[in-house]
Wavefront OBJ file of the C-alpha trace (Angstrom):
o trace
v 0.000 0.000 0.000
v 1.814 3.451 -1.276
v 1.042 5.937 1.535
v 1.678 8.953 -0.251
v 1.934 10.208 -3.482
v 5.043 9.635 -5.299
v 5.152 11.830 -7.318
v 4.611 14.767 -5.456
v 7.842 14.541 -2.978
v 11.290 13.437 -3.388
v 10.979 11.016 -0.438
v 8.877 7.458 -0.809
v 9.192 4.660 1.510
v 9.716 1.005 -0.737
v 5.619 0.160 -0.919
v 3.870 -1.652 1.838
v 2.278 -5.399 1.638
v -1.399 -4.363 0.467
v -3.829 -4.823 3.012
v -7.243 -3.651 1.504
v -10.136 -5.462 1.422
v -13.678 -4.121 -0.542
v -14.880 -1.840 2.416
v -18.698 -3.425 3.819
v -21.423 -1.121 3.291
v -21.551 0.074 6.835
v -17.977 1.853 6.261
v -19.583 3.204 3.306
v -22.796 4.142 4.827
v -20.468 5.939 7.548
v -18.171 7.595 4.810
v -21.342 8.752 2.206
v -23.622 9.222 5.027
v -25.970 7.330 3.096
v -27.286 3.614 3.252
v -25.793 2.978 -0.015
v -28.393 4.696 -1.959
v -27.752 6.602 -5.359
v -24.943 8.252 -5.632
v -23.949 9.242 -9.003
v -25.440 5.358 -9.445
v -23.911 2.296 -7.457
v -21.029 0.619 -8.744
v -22.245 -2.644 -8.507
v -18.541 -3.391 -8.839
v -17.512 -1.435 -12.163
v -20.578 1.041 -12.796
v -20.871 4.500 -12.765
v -17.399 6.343 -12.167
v -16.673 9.798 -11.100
v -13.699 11.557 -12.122
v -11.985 8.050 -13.444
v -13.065 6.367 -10.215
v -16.011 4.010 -8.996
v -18.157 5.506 -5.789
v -16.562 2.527 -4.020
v -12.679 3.474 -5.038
v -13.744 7.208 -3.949
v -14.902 7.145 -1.052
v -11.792 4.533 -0.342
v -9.837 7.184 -0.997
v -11.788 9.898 0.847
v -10.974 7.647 3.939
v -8.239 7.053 4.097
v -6.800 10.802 3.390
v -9.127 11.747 6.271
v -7.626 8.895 8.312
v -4.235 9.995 7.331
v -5.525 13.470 7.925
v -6.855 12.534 11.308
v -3.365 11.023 12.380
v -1.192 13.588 11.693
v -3.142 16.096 13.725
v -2.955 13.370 16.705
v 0.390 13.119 16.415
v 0.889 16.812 16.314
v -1.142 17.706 19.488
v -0.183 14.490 21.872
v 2.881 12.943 20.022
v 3.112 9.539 18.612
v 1.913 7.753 22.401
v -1.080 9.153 21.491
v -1.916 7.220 17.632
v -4.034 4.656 18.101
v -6.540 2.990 15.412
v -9.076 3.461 17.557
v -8.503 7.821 18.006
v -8.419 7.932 14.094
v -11.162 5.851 13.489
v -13.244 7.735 16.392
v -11.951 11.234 14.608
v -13.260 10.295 11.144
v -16.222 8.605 12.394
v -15.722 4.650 11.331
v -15.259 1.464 13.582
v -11.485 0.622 14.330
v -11.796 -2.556 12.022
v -13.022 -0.324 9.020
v -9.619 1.110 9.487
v -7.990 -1.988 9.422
v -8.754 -2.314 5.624
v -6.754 0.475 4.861
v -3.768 0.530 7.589
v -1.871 -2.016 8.860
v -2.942 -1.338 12.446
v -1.186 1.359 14.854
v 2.617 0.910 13.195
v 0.345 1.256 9.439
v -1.030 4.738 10.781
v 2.432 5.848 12.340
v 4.168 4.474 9.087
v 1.518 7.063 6.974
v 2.414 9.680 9.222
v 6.258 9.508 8.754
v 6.000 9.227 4.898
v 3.889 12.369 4.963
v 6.163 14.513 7.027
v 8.990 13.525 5.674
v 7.860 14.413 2.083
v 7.146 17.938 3.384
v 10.475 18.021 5.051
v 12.519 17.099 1.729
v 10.052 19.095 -0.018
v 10.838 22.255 1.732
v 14.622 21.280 1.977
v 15.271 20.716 -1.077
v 12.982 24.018 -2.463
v 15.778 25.670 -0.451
v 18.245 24.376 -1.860
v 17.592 25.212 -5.824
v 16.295 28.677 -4.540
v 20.635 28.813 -4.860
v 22.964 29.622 -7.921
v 23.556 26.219 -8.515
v 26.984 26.448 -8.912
v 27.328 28.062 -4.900
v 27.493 25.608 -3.227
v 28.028 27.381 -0.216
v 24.525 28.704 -0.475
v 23.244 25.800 -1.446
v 24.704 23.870 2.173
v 23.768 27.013 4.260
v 20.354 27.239 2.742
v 19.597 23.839 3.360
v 20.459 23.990 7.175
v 18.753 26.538 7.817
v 15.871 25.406 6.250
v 15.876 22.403 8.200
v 16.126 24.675 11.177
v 13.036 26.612 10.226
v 10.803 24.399 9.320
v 11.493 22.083 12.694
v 11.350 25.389 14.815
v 7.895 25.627 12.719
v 6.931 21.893 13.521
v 8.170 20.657 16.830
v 5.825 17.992 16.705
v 7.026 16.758 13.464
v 10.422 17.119 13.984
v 9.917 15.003 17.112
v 8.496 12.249 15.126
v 11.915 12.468 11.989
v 14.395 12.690 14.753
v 13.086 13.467 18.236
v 11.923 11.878 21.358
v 9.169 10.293 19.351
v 11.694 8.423 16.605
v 12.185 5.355 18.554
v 8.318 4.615 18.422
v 8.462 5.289 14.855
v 11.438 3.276 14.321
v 9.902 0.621 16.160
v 7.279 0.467 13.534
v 9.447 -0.626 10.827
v 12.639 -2.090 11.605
v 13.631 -1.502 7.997
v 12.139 1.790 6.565
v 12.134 4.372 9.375
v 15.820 3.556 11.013
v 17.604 4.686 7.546
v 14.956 6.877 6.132
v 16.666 10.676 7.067
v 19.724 9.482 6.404
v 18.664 7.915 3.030
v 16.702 11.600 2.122
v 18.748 13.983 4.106
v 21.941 12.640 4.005
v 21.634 11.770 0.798
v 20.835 15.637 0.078
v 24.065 17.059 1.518
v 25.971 13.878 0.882
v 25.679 14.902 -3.091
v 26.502 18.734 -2.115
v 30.084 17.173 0.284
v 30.344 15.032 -3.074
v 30.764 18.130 -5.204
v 32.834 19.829 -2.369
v 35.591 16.950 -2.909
v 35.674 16.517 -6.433
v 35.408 20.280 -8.134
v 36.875 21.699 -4.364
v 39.289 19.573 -3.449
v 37.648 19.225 0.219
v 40.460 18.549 2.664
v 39.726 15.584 4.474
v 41.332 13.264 6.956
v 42.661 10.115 5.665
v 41.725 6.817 6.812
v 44.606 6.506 8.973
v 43.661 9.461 10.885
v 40.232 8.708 11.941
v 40.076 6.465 14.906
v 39.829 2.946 13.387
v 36.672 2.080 15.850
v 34.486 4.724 13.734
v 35.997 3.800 11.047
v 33.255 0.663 10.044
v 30.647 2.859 11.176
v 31.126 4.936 8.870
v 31.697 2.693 5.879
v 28.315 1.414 7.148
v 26.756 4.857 6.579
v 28.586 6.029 3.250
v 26.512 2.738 2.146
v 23.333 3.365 3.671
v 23.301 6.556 2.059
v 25.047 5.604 -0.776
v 27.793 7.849 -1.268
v 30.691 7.544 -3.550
v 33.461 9.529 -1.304
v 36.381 8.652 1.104
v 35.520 7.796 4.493
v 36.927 11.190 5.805
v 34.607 13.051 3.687
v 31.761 10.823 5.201
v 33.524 11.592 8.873
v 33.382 15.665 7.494
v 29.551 15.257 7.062
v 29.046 13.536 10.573
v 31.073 16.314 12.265
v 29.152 18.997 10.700
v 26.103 17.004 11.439
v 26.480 16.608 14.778
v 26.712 20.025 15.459
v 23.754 20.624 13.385
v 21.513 18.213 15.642
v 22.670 19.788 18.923
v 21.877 22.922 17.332
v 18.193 21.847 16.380
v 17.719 20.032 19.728
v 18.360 23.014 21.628
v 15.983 25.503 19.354
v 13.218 23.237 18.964
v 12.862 21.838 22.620
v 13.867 25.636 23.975
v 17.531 24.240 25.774
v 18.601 27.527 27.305
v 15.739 29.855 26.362
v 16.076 31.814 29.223
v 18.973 32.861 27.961
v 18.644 32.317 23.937
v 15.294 33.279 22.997
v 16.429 33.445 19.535
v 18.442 30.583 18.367
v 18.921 32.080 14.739
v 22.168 34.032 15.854
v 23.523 31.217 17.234
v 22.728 29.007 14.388
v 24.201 31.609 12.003
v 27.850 31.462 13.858
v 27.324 27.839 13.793
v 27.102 27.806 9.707
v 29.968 30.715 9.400
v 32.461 28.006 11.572
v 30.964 25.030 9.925
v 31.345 26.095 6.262
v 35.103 27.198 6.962
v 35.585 23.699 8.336
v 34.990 23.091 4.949
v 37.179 25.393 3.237
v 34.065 27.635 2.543
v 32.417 31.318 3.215
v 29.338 32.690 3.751
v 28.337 33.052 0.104
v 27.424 36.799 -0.873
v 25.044 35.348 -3.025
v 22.681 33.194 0.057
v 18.965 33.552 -0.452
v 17.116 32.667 2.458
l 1 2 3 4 5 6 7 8 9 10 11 12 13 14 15 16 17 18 19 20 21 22 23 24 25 26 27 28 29 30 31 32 33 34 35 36 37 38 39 40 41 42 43 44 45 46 47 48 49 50 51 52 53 54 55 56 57 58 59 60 61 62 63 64 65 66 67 68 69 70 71 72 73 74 75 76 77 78 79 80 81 82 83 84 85 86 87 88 89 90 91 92 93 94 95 96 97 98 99 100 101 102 103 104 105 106 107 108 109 110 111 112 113 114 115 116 117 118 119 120 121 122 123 124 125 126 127 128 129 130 131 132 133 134 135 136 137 138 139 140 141 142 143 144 145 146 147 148 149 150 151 152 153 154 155 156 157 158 159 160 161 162 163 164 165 166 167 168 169 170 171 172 173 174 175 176 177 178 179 180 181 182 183 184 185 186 187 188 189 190 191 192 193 194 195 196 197 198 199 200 201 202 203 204 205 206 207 208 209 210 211 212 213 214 215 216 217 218 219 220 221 222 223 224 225 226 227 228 229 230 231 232 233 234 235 236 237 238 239 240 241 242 243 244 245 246 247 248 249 250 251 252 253 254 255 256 257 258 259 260 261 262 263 264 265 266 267 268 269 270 271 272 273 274 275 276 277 278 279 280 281 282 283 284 285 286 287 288 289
């Protein structure tokens, strides 16, 4: 079962086992508000169609964007605890099995969440990123960091649920998807920019030798995962800069200090200015945030 649309966002998780089954009629009586009356005509199973679509695959499809609708505005007010079939199924008005048709239980609904956040999230990134000259690539790494700071300042709930408090629920819920997806989509995103660094920059990097040889596998292990095609010090560059970039988001979104630092942005900025000369880089003249 594809839980989002493709086509509309860089990031899709590898489709789920299909799990739908023809809905009875008192999901559809619950979805129409009708008893199955006319409609545009019944279906009968291939009749009447509306906009290239049976009643039946409609109102399918109705549900289960309200479901995934319903979902992502639980998640956003009480976290992931709080998604349960039952509070989406109560939300859109349908028994908890109706929504079994359509989701493959709780880790189904948390899996439809994810997919749909994260598509925003690359969507916004990566807008961001070809907002840039495309040859700066100094814009293009700044813009993209601090887009990913904006938008999780804008969505604590959903950046909670990508890499906060609430990721090890969502991980739970697929032990092959979820654990690799950000650095699959993100990773991937600056791993091509660090790519470009090294071979039209020259990126100075530390050699194999001089990385400390326990990391050393763990990093091979991510420059898979993400599928990169650069030493492992460049890999070890990314991480470094990464890690920095995580505190950085931890402490804005869950308000770390905001007695004191009521507005992370400065910070953040001196962050980017000492990051991008770790990488043999300036603040580009040309930056358009």
């Amino acid at each position: 079962m594809v839980l989002h649309d493709k086509s509309a966002a860089p990031y899709a998780r590898p489709p789920m086992k299909d799990h739908w089954g023809a809905p009875d009629q008192q999901e559809e009586a619950t979805v129409s508000g009708t008893d199955g009356g006319k409609d545009g005509g019944n279906d009968g199973g291939g009749g009447a169609r509306v906009a290239g679509l049976t009643r039946r695959e409609r109102l399918r499809a109705e549900l289960e964007r309200d479901a995934k609708a319903a979902a992502r505005r639980i998640t956003a007010a009480e976290g992931v605890e709080g998604l349960t079939v039952a509070a989406v199924a109560r939300s859109v008005g349908v028994t908890s099995p109706a929504l079994y048709r359509y989701f493959d239980g709780r880790n189904g609904l948390i899996l439809a969440v994810y997919d749909d956040v994260m598509a925003e999230f690359m969507q916004v990134v990566g807008g961001a990123v070809e907002r840039q000259d495309p040859d700066d690539i100094s814009a293009r790494l700044h813009a993209a960091t601090r887009a990913v700071l904006d938008w999780s300042m804008a969505n604590p709930a959903e950046f909670n649920l990508l890499m906060g408090a609430g990721y090890p629920q969502a991980a739970a819920a697929s032990a092959e998807d979820i654990p690799q997806a950000i650095s699959r989509e993100l990773g991937g995103m600056f791993g091509q920019l660090f790519t470009r660094l090294w071979r039209e920059e020259g990126l100075a990097h530390p050699s194999d030798e001089e990385i400390d040889p326990a990391l050393v596998p763990q990093l091979r292990t991510y420059r898979e995962v993400v599928g990169l095609d650069v030493p492992i010090g460049v890999v070890f560059l990314m991480l470094t800069c990464w890690r920095q970039i995580y505190g950085m988001l931890c402490l804005a979104v869950y308000r770390h200090m905001s007695f004191a630092l009521n507005d992370p942005v400065p910070l953040f900025e001196d962050m980017m200015d000492r990051l991008l000369g770790l990488l043999g880089l300036s603040r580009s003249p040309r930056l358009v945030l």
